[in-house]
Wavefront OBJ file of the C-alpha trace (Angstrom):
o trace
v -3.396 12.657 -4.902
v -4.126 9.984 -7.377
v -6.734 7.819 -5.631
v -4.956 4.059 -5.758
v -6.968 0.450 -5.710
v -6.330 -0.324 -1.813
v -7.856 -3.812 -0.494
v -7.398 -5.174 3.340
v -7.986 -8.483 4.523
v -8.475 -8.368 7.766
v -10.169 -10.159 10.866
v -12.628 -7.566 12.989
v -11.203 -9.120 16.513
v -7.234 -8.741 15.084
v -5.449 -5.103 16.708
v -3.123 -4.922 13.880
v -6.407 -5.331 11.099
v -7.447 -2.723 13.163
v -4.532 -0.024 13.406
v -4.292 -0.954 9.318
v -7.851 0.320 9.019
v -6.989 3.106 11.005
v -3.887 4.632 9.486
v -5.528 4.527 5.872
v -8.126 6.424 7.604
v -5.966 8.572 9.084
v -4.029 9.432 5.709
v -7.695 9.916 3.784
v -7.354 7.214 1.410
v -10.229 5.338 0.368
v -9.642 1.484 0.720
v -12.381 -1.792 0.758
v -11.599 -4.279 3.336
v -13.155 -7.676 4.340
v -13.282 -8.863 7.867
v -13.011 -12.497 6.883
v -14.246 -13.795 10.485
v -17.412 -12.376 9.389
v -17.398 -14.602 6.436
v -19.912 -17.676 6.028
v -19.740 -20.804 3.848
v -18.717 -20.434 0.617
v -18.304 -16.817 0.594
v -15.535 -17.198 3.173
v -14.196 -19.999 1.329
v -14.127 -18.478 -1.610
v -12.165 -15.560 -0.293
v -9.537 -17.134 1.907
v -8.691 -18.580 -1.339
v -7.901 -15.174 -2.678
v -5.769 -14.354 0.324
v -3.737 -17.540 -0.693
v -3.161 -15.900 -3.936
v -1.156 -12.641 -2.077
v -0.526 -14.608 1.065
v -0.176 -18.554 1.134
v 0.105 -18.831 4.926
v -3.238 -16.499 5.057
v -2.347 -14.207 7.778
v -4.124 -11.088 9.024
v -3.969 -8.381 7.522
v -2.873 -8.658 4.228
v -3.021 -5.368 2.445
v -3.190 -4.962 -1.158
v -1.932 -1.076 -2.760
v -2.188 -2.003 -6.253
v 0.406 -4.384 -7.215
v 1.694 -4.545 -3.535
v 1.135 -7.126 -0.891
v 2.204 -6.325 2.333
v 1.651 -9.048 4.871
v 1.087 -7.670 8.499
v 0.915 -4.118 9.947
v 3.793 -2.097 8.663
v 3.579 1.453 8.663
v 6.607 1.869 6.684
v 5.747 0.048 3.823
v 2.490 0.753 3.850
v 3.554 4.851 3.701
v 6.079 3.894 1.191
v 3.226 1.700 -1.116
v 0.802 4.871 -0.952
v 3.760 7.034 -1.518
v 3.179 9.296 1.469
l 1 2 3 4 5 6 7 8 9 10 11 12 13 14 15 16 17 18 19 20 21 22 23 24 25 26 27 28 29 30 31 32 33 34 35 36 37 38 39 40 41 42 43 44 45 46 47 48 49 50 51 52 53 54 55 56 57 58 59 60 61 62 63 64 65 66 67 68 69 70 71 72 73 74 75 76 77 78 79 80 81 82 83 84
């Protein structure tokens, strides 16, 4: 499989960051992912602003397949987005 540009924004405390994290796991893909509660200063600030871009009410997780956002845990979409 083609390997696709997967980004999570996520908070480390947050179950559905968590079972995100774990079903791209579980389907081998590789993904990057930033537990934002783990930011400091301007490095946090700086990326809650990018969430904003994808998600202006800057919930957790907001998952980024390419040139999909999907906003929350959904296993469907997120299956459908990787094409699985």
């Amino acid at each position: 499989m083609v390997s696709k540009a997967i980004k999570v924004f996520s908070l480390s405390t947050c179950s559905h960051c968590k079972a995100c994290k774990k079903l791209l796991n579980d389907l081998s893909m590789d993904f990057d992912y930033i537990d934002v509660d783990m930011l400091q200063g301007e490095e946090r600030k700086a990326i809650i602003e990018e969430v904003k871009k994808h998600n202006q009410r800057c919930s957790f997780p907001t998952i980024i397949i390419q040139n999909t956002v999907i906003v929350g845990y959904k296993e469907k979409e997120i299956r459908e987005a990787l094409n699985k």
